[in-house]
C-alpha positions in Angstrom: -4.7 14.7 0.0 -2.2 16.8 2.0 -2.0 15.6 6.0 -1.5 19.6 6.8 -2.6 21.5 10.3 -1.9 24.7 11.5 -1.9 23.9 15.6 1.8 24.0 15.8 1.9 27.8 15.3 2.0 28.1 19.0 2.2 31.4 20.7 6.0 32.6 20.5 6.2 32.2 24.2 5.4 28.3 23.8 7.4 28.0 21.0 10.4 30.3 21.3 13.5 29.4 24.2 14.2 31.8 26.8 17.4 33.3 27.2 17.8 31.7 30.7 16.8 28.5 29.5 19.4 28.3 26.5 22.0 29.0 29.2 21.2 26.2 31.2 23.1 23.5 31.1 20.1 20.8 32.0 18.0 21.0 29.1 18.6 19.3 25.8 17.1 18.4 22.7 15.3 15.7 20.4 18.6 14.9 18.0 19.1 14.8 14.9 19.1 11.4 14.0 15.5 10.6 15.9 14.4 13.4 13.6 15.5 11.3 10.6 13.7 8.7 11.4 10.7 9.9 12.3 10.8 11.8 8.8 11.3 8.7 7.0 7.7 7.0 8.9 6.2 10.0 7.5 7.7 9.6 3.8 6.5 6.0 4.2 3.4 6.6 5.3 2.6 9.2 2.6 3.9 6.9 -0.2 1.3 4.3 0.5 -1.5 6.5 -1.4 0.0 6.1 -4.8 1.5 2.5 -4.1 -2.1 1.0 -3.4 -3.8 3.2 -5.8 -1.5 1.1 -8.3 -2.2 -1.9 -7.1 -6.0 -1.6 -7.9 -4.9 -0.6 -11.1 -3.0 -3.5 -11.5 -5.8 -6.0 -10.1 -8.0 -4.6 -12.6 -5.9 -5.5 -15.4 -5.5 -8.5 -13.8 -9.3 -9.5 -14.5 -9.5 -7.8 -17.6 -6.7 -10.0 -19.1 -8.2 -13.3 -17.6 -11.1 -12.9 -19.5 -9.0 -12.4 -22.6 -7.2 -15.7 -21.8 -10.6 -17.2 -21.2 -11.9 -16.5 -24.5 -8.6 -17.3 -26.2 -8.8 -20.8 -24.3 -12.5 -21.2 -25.7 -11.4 -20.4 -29.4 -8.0 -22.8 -29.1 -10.7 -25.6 -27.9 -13.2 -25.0 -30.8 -10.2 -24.9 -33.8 -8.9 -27.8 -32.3 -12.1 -29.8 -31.8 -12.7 -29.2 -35.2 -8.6 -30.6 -36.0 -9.6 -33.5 -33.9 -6.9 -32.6 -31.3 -9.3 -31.9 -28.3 -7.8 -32.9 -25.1 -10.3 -33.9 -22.4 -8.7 -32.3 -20.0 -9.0 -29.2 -21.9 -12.1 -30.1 -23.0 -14.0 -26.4 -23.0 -17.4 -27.7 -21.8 -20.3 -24.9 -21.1 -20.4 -26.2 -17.5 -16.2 -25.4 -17.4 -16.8 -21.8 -19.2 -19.6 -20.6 -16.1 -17.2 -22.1 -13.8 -14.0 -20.1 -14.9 -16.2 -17.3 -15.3 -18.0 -17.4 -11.7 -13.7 -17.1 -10.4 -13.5 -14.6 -12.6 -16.2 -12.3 -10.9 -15.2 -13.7 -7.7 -11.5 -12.2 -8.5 -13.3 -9.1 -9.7 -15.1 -8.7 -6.7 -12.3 -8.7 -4.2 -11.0 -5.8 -6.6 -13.4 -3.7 -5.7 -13.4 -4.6 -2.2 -9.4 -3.6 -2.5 -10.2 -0.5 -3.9 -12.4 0.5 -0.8 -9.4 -1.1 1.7 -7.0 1.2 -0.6 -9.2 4.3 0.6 -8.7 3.5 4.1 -5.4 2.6 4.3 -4.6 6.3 2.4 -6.7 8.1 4.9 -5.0 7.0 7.7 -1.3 6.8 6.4 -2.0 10.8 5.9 -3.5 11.4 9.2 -0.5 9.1 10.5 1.9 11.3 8.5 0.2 14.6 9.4 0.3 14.4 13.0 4.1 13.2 12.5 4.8 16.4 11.1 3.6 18.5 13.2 6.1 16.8 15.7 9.0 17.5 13.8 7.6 21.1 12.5 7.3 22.5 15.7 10.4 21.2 17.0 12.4 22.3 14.1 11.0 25.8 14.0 11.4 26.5 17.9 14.0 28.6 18.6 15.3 31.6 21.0 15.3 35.4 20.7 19.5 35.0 19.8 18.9 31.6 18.1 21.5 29.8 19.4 19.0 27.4 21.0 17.2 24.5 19.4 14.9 21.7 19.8 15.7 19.5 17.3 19.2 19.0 16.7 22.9 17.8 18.2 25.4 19.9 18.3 23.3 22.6 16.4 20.1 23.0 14.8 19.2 20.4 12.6 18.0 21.8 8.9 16.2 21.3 6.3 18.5 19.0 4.2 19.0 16.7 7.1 15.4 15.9 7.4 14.5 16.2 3.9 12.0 13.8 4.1 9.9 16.2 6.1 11.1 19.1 4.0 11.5 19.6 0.1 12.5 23.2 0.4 15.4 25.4 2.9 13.2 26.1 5.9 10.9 24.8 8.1 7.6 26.2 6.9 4.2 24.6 5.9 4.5 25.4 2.7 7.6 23.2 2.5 6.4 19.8 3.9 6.8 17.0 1.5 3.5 16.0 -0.2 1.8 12.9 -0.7 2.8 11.9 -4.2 1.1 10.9 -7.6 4.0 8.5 -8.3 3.9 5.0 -7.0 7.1 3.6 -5.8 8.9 1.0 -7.0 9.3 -1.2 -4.1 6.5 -1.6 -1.6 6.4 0.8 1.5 8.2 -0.7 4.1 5.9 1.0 6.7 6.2 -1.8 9.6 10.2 -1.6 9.6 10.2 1.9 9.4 7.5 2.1 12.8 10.0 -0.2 14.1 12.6 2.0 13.9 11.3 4.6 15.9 11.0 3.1 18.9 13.2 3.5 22.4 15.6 0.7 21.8 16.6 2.0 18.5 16.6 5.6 19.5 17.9 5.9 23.1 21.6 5.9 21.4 21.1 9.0 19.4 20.8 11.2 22.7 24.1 10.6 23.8 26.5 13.7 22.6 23.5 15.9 22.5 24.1 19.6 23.1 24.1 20.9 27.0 23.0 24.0 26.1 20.5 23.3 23.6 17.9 25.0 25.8 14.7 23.6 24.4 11.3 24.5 26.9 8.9 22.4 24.9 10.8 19.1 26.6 10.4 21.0 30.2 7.2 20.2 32.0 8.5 21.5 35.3 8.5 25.6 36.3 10.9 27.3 33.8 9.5 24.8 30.9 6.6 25.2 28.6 4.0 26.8 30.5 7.0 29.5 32.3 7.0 29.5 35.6 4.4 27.0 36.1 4.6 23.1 36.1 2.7 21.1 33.7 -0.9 19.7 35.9 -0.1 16.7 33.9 1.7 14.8 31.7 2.0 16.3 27.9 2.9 14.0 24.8 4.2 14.9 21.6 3.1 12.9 18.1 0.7 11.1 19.5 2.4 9.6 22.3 6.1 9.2 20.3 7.8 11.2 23.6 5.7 12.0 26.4 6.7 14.3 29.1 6.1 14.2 32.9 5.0 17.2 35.0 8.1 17.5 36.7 10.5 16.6 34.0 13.4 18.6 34.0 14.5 18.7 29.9 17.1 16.6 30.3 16.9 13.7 27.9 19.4 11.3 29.1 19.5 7.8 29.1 18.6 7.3 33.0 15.6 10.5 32.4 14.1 9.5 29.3 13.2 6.0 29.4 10.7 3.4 27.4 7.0 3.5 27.9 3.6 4.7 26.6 1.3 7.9 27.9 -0.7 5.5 30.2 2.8 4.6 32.2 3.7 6.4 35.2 6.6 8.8 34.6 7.6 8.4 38.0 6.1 11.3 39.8 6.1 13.1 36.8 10.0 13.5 37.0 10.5 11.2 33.7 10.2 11.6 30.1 9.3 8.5 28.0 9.9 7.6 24.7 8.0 5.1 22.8 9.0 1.2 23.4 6.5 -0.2 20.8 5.1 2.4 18.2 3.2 -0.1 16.2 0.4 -1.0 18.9 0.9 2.2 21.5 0.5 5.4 19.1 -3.0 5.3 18.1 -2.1 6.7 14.6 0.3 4.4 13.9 -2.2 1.4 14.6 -4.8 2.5 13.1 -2.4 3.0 10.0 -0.6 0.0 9.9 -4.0 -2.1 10.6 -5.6 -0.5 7.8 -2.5 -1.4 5.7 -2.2 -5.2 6.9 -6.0 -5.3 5.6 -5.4 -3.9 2.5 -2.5 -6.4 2.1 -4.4 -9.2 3.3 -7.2 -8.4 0.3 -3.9 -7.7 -2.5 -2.6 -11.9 -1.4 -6.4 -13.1 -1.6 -6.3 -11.2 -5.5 -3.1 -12.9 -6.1 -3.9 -16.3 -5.4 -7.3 -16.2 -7.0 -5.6 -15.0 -9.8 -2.7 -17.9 -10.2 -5.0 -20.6 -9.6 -7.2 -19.2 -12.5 -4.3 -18.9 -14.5 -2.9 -22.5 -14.2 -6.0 -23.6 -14.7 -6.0 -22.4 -18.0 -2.4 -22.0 -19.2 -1.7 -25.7 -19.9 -4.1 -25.8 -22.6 -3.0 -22.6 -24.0 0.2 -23.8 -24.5 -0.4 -27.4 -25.9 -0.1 -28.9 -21.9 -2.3 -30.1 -20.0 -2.6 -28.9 -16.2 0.1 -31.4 -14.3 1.3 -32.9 -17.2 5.2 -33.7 -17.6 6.6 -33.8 -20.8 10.2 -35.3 -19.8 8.4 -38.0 -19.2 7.5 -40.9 -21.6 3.7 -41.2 -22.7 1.6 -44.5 -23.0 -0.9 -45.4 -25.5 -4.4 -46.2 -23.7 -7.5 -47.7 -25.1 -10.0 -44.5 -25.1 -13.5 -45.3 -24.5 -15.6 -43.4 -26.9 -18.0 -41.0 -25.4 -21.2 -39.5 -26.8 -20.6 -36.0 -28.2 -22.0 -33.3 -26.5 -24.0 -29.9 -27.6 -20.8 -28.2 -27.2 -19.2 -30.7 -29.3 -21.4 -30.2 -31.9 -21.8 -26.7 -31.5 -17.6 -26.5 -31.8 -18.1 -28.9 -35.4 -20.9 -26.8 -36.2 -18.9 -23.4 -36.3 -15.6 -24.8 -37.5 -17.7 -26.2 -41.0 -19.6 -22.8 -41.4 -15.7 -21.5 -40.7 -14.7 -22.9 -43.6 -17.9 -22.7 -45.7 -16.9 -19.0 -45.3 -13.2 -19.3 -45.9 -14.4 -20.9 -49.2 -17.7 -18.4 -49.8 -15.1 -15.5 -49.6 -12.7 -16.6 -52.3 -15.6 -16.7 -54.2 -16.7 -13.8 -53.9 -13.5 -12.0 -54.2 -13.2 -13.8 -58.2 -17.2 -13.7 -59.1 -18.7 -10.5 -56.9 -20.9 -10.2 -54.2 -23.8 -12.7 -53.6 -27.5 -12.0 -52.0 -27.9 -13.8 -49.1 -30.8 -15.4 -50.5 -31.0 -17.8 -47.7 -31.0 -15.6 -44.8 -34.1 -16.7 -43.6 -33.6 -20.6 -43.7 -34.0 -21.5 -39.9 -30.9 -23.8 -40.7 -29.3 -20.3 -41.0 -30.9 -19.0 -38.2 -30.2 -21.9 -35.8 -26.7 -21.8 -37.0 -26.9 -18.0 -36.0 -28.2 -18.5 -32.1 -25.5 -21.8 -31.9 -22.5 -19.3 -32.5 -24.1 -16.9 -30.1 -23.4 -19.7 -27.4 -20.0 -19.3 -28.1 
């Protein structure tokens, strides 16, 4: 999946800075450093494909290797029934296996449900990231008949290296976009910090310094701007709503002219430019992205849980404890009261005699030959047959 669109490729009048404009010493530029980070949202965003593609894998493995614990807990039960070292808390009753077994599915389940949560969440991290390059594309790539203006930059042009994670190769085009990986990161994607650090409060001090001369129309809504001599009807946002720009605005992006607020707040006659003040519920992309992701997180902890109480449930008799037992501390010797054995308990004695029946039938056969079963038919045989099928 590749978040690509070709609607930046604007005509060059849009796109390109006119020679007056780069002389005038009003308009200015997005800088660098607001660049960066909106580069790093898109990185983020696009790593979240292979990270919760993994983590399906991982919940899948997850199931598959509780019902390998399962079964190794129901053959540890039958050997040591057979030892007489059954503990009744371990006690691997048929009622206890459906039980485990029902969490099991349950478990299995929410895996596929976070499989279809991982599908969303992907779809809308690329959309997220897409329109978030188009943003930076089209203000990297806009420049002037003599090139000495810029759109994105400080002191000069910004390039490819400084946002490289926007761009993988030495210009600006299409072709160089950074993709949406097959490797899963290491660490989670920290995508609600990085939205965070988008926003006006955490930008506003990366305008100060910026180039005088910069000369860039596409931040102009007034006559001389975007549209040439014509003022913008109404207000035009870029990525979604990141930076919005009033009909009037004049392209200079200083602190008092380019304040916080959403497209739905007034620019002040159109004279304003706003920049983002919270990214994570204003930008519509964003949202939707970062909702899909909290639900798809949501579904991962549900997994996880499912899958610890399932496996401390079973882990003490694995390892010779019981679940909640202590052993720093001393034991005391109770009177037991006997209880009636039970079809499982006989079933368990059952298998661990023919066990060793066949232990002993083995040796010899490996001294005297091979024996025909002569009593295959005996229903003693065959009930022993359908009582190790209930195993």
């Amino acid at each position: 999946m590749e978040p690509r669109s070709t609607w930046w490729l604007f005509p060059a009048a849009v796109i390109f800075l006119s020679p007056r404009a780069a002389l005038c010493i009003n308009p200015k530029a997005i800088p660098t450093k607001a660049g960066e980070a909106i580069c790093t949202l898109s990185k983020t965003l696009k790593d979240i494909t292979p990270w919760a593609t993994q983590q399906v894998e991982e919940g899948s493995a997850k199931v598959t290797h509780l019902e390998m614990k399962l079964l190794e807990w129901q053959t540890k039960w039958v050997q040591s029934k057979a030892q007489g070292k059954g503990s009744e808390t371990c006690k691997m009753t048929g009622f206890l296996f459906r039980q485990v077994r029902k969490e099991i599915d349950k478990v299995r389940e929410e895996v596929e449900k976070l499989e279809k949560e991982a599908s969303k969440a992907a779809a809308f991290a690329a959309n997220s990231a897409g329109r978030l390059d188009e943003f930076i594309t089209v203000f990297a790539n806009a420049r002037n008949d003599s090139g000495n203006g810029f759109c994105l930059g400080k002191e000069k042009a910004a390039t490819p290296e400084d946002l490289r994670d926007c761009f993988s190769k030495t210009d600006f085009s299409e072709e160089s976009l950074v993709d949406i990986g097959e490797k899963a990161s290491v660490q989670e994607p920290n995508l609600y910090s990085t939205i965070e650090g988008i926003k006006h409060s955490k930008m506003i001090s990366h305008f100060s310094g910026v180039s005088s001369s910069a000369g860039c129309n596409l931040i102009k809504g007034a006559s001389g701007g975007i549209l040439g001599k014509t003022n913008l009807e109404k207000s035009l946002w870029w990525g979604g709503g990141i930076l919005t720009i009033g009909a009037g605005f004049g392209g200079e992006l200083s602190s008092t002219n380019l304040i916080a607020g959403e497209i739905p707040n007034d620019t002040k006659e159109g004279k304003n430019a706003l920049w983002t003040a919270d990214p994570a519920t204003q930008i519509v992309h964003l949202k939707n992205a970062s909702d899909a992701f909290k639900a798809f997180k949501a579904v991962q902890e549900k997994i996880q849980e499912k899958v610890k109480s399932i496996e401390d449930k079973m882990e003490g008799c694995l390892t010779g404890q019981e679940p909640g037992e202590n052993n720093t501390e001393p034991t005391t010797t109770t009177e037991q009261t006997p209880t009636s054995p039970t079809c499982f308990d006989n079933v368990a004695k059952i298998a661990a005699d023919l066990k060793e029946k066949r232990a002993l039938l083995a040796r010899y056969q490996k001294v005297k030959g091979w024996i025909p079963p002569s009593s295959a038919s005996h229903p003693t045989t065959q009930f022993l047959g359908l009582l190790l099928t209930l195993l």
